[in-house]
N, C-alpha and C positions, 0 to 999 in steps of 0.2 A: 624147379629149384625151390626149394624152399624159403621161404624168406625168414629170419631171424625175429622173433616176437616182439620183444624188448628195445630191437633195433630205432635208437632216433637219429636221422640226418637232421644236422643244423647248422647254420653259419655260424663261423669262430664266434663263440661271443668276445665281447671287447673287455672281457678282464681274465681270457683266458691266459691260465700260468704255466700251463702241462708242457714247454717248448723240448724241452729233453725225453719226456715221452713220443713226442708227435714225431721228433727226429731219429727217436730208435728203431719207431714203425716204420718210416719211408726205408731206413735204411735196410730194416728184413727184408721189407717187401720188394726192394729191387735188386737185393741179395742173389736171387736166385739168375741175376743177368750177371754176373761178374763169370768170366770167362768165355760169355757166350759174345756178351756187343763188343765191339770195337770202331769208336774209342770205348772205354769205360761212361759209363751211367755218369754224369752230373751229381748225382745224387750222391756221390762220396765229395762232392766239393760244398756239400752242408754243411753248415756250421750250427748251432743255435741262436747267433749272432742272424745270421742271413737267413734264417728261415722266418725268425722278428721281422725282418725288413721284407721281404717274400710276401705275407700274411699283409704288413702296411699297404700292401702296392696292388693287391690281386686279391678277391676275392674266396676266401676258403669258406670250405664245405666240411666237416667234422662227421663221420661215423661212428655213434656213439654206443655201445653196449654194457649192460648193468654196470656201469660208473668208467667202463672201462675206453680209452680211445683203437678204434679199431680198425677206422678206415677215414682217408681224406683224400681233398683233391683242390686243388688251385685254379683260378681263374680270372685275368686276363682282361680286362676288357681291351676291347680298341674300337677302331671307326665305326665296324657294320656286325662284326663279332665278338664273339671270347674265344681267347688262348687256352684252351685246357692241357695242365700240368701237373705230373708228381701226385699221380693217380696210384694210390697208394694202400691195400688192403692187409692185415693181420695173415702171412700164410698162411696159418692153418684154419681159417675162416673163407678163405676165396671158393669161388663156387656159388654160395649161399647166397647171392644177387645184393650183394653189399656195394658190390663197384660197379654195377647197375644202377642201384639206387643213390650214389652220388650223382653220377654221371647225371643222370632225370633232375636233380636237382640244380647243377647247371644249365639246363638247357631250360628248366621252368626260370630260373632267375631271368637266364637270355634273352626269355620270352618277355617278361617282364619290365625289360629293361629296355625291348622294342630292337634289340638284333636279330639278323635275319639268318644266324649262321653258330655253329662253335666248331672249331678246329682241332688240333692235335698232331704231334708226332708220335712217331712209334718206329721204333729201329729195326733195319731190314728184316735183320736175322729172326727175330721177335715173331713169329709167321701165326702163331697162338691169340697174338696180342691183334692181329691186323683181323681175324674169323671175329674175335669177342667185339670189336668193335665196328664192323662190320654187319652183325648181327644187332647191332643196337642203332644202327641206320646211317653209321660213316659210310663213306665212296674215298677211293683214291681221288685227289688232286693232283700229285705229283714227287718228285724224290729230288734229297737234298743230299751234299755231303756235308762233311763236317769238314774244318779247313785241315787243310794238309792230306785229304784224301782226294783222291780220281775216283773213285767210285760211290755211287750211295750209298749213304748211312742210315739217312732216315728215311721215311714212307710220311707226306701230309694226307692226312685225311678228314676229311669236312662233313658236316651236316649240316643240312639248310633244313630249317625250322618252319614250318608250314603255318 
């Protein structure tokens, strides 16, 4: 794959204002889950309000292309790991190892920060999403529901960081 030239990953800077851009892009990018998960994606219970607060609490990662936002992703700290969430790429851009190259950016943060692991959900049906991630050195952990289901919803899967 090609990687994108121009392409900078960086952490939110702290006087970023783009919050209705950044919220437009999550919401293409997991556009294309709406009719396939159940329950629905999180990601329609965005607000700009709560993605503010989101960013305060978790670390983001910004994919940046010629001025343009293109790609992010959230992070989580806890005890021994990060939470990674709302991994989020420009559709017509995926492929191009943009949500690759977030991803490495948490995991070098992780490293950095002396955890030993980063996590992740990914919803059953999503079979696409568990190969890419996969391919980038998660394993299955284990499967959740979401409340009010008897069956799994989601798929944890982990990376331990060498």
């Amino acid at each position: 794959m090609d990687q994108p030239a121009a392409l900078l990953v960086t952490e939110l800077p702290p006087d970023f204002a783009r919050w209705d851009e950044l919220l437009a892009l999550i919401l293409r990018a997991f556009a294309y889950m709406d009719g396939v998960i159940d329950p629905p994606s999180s990601a329609h219970l965005l607000t700009r309000e709560n993605l503010m607060s989101k960013a305060r609490q978790e670390t983001t990662f910004l994919a940046v292309e010629n001025g343009q936002v293109v790609g992010c992703v959230f992070a989580l700290e806890r005890a021994t790991d990060f939470y990674v969430g709302k991994l989020a790429v420009e559709p017509g851009l995926q492929g191009r190892g943009i949500g690759g190259r977030l991803m490495q950016a948490v995991e070098d943060f992780a490293r950095r920060r002396d955890k030993d692991a980063i996590e992740l959900q990914t919803r059953i049906e999503l079979t696409a999403n568990h190969a890419a991630f996969a391919r980038l050195g998660f394993r299955e952990t284990g499967r959740t529901a979401h409340e009010g289901y008897d069956r799994p919803t989601s798929i944890t899967m982990r990376k331990v960081l060498s």
